[in-house]
C-alpha positions as CSV (number, residue, x, y, z in Angstrom):
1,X,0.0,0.0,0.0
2,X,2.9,2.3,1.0
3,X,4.9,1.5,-2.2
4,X,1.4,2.3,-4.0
5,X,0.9,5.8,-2.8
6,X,4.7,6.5,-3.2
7,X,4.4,6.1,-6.9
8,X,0.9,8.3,-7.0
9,X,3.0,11.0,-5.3
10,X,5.8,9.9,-7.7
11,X,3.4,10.7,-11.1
12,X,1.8,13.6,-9.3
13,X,5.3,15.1,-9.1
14,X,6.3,14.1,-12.6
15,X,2.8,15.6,-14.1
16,X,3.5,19.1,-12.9
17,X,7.4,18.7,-13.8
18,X,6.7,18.1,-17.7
19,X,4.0,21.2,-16.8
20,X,6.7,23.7,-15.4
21,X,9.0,21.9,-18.6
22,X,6.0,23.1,-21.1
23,X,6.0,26.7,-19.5
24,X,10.0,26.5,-19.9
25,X,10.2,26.1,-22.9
26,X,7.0,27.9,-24.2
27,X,7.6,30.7,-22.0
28,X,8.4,33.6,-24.8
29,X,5.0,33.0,-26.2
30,X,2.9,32.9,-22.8
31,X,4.7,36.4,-21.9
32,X,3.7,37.7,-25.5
33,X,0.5,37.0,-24.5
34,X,0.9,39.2,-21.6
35,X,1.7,41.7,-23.6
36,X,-1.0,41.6,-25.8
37,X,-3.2,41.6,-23.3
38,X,-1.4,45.1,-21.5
39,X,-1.4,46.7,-24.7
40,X,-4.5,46.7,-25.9
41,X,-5.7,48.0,-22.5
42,X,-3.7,50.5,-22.9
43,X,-4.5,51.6,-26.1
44,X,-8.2,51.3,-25.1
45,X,-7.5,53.9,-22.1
46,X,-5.2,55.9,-24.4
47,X,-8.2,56.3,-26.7
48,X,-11.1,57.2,-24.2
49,X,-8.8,59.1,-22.0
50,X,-6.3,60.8,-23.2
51,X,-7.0,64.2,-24.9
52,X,-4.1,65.8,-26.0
53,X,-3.3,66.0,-29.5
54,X,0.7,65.8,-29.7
55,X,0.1,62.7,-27.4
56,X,-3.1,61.1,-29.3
57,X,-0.6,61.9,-32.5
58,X,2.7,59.9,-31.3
59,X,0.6,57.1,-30.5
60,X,-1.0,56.8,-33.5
61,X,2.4,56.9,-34.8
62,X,3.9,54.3,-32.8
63,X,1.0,51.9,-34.0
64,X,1.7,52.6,-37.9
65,X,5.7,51.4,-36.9
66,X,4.2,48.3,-35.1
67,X,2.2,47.6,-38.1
68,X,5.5,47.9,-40.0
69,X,6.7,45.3,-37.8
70,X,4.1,42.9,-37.9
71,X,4.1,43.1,-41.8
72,X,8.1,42.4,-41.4
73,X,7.4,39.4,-38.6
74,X,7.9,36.4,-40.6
75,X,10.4,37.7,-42.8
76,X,12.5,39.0,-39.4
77,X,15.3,37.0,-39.9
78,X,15.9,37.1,-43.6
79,X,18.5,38.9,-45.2
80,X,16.8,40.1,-48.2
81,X,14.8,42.2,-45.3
82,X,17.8,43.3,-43.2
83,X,17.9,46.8,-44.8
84,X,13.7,47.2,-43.9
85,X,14.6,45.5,-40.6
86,X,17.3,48.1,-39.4
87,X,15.4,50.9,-41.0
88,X,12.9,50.1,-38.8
89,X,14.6,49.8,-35.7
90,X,16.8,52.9,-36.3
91,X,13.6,54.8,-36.6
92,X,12.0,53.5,-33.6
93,X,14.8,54.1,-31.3
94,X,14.8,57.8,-32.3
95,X,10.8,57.7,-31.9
96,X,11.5,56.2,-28.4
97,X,14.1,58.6,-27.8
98,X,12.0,61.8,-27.8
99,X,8.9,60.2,-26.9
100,X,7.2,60.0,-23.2
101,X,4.3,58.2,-21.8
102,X,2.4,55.3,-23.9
103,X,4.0,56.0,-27.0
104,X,7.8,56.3,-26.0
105,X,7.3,52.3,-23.5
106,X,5.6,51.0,-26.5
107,X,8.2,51.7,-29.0
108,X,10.7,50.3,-26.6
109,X,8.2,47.1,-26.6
110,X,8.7,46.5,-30.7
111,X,12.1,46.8,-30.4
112,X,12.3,44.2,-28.0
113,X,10.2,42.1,-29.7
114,X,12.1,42.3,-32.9
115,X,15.4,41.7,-31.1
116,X,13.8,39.0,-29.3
117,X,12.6,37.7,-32.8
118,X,15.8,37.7,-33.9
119,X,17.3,35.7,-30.3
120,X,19.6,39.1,-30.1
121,X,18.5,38.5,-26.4
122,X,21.6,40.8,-25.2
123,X,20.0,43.5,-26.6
124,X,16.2,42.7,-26.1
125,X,17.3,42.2,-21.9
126,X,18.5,45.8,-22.1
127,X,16.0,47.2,-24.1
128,X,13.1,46.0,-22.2
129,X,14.9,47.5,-19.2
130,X,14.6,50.4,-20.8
131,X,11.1,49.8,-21.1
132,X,10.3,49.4,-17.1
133,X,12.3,52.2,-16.7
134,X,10.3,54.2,-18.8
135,X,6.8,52.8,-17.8
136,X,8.4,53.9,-14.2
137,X,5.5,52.9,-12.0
138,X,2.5,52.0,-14.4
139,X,1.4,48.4,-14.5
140,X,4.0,47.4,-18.0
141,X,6.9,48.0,-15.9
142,X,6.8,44.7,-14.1
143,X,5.9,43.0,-17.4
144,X,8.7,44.5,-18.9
145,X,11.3,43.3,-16.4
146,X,9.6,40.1,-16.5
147,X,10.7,40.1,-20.2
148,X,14.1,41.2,-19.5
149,X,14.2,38.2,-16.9
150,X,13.4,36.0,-20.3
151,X,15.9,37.6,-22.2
152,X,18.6,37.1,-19.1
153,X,17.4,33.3,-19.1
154,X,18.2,32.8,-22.2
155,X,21.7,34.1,-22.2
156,X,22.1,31.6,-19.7
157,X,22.4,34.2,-16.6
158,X,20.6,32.8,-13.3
159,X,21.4,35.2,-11.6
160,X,20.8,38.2,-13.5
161,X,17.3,36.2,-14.0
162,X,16.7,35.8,-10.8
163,X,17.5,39.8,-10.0
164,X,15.2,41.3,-12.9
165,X,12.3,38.5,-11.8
166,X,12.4,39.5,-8.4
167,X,12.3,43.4,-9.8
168,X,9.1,42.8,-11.6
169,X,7.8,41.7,-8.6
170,X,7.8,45.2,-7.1
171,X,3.9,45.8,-8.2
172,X,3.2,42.4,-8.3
173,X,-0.5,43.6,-7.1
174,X,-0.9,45.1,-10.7
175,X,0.8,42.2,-12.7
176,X,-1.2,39.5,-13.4
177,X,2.0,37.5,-14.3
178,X,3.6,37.6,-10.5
179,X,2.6,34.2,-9.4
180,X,4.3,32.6,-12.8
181,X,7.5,35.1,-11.8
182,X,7.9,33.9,-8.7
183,X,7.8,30.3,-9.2
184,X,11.1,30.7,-12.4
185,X,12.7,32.1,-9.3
186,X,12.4,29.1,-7.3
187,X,12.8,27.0,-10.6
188,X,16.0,28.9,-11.3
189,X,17.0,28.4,-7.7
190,X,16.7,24.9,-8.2
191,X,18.5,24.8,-11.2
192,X,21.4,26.3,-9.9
193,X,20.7,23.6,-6.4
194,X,20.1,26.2,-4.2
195,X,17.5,24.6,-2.3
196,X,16.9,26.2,0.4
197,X,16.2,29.3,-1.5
198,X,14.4,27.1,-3.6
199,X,11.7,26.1,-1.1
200,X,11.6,29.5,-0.1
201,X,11.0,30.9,-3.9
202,X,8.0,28.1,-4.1
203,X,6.9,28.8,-0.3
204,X,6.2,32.5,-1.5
205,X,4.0,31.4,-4.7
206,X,1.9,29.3,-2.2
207,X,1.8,32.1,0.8
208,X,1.3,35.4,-1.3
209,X,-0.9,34.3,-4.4
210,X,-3.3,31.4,-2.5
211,X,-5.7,32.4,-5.7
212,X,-3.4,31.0,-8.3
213,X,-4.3,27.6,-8.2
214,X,-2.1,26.2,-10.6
215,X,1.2,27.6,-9.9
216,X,0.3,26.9,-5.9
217,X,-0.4,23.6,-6.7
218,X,3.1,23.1,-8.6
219,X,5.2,25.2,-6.0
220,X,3.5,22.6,-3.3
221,X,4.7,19.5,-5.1
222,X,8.1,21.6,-5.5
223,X,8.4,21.9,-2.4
224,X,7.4,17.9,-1.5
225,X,9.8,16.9,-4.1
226,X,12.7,19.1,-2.9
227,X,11.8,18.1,1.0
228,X,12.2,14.5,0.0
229,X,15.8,15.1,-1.8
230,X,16.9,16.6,1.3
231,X,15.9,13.8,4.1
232,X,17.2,11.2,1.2
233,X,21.0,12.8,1.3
């Protein structure tokens, strides 16, 4: 009977691991999402609220580049586009550059996301930090860093990963992607066999998002999994 419910808790563990592996190595696209999902709000506020023509102008602008860059998307990485490509970019960075506000975090955003289309993820890591640093304390600057975080990860730089996760947690009351940043930095942790600050990492999804049911439910078997390793060595 023992042996029977040691190999339940054995699958249990093993279901949410290939989970947490899916959301590894899908994560670019679930953050795009979270971008999406932040932008459009903010266009929608931009549009209702905001009266001022210059600013009502430069965000009108910054939509007809992203169009540019959606039109270039699939192409992004072919050289018979590289002179469209950089054209792009160098005109968006001097749009950024001069712009404030909605307009000037959003530009930043493309050029992330065409660096990030490209892998240049040196580049897209700083320029999303650009981004947070721009969107100051509005609800994109944690999603930004949590992008950055991406970029850092795939650079292969825990630490730095852990650092610019634990940065977008600052206003993780606003960003609906806190839970999901907390739990990389008890994955990273555990990566790097830190596991103390593991269990910690996954102690804080469980103790500070109790409504997140599924990434509770993972840093619970987490934390089972990495109690076990310890009492076994």
């Amino acid at each position: 009977m023992s042996m029977s419910i040691a190999a339940e808790k054995k699958e249990e563990l093993n279901a949410g691991e290939k989970i947490v592996d899916f959301m590894q190595k899908n994560r670019k696209g679930i953050v795009t999402g979270i971008i999406l999902a932040a932008v459009l709000l903010v266009v929608f506020i931009a549009a209702l609220v905001i009266g001022d023509k210059l600013t009502v102008k430069a965000v009108s602008e910054v939509e007809k580049l992203n169009g540019r860059y959606e039109a270039l998307r699939l192409d992004i990485n072919d050289t018979s586009r590289e002179a469209e490509v950089n054209a792009l970019l160098e005109e968006l960075n001097a749009f950024a550059a001069k712009n404030s506000g909605y307009a000037g975090i959003r530009s930043y955003i493309i050029i992330a996301g065409i660096q990030a289309d490209m892998k240049k993820w040196a580049e897209a890591e700083q320029t999303w930090i650009k981004a947070g640093e721009k969107a100051a304390r509005s609800y994109l600057a944690p999603v930004a860093y949590y992008n950055a975080a991406v970029a850092a990860e795939e650079q292969d730089k825990p630490s730095r990963a852990v650092e610019l996760y634990t940065k977008s947690l600052e206003l993780k009351e606003d960003f609906p992607g806190a839970a999901r940043a907390q739990f990389a930095i008890g994955r990273i942790e555990e990566s790097q066999n830190n596991r103390e600050a593991a269990i910690e990492a996954y102690r804080a999804v469980i103790n500070s998002w109790p409504g997140e049911t599924i990434w509770t439910s993972l840093a619970h078997s987490k934390i089972i999994y990495l109690s076990n390793t310890g009492n076994d060595s």
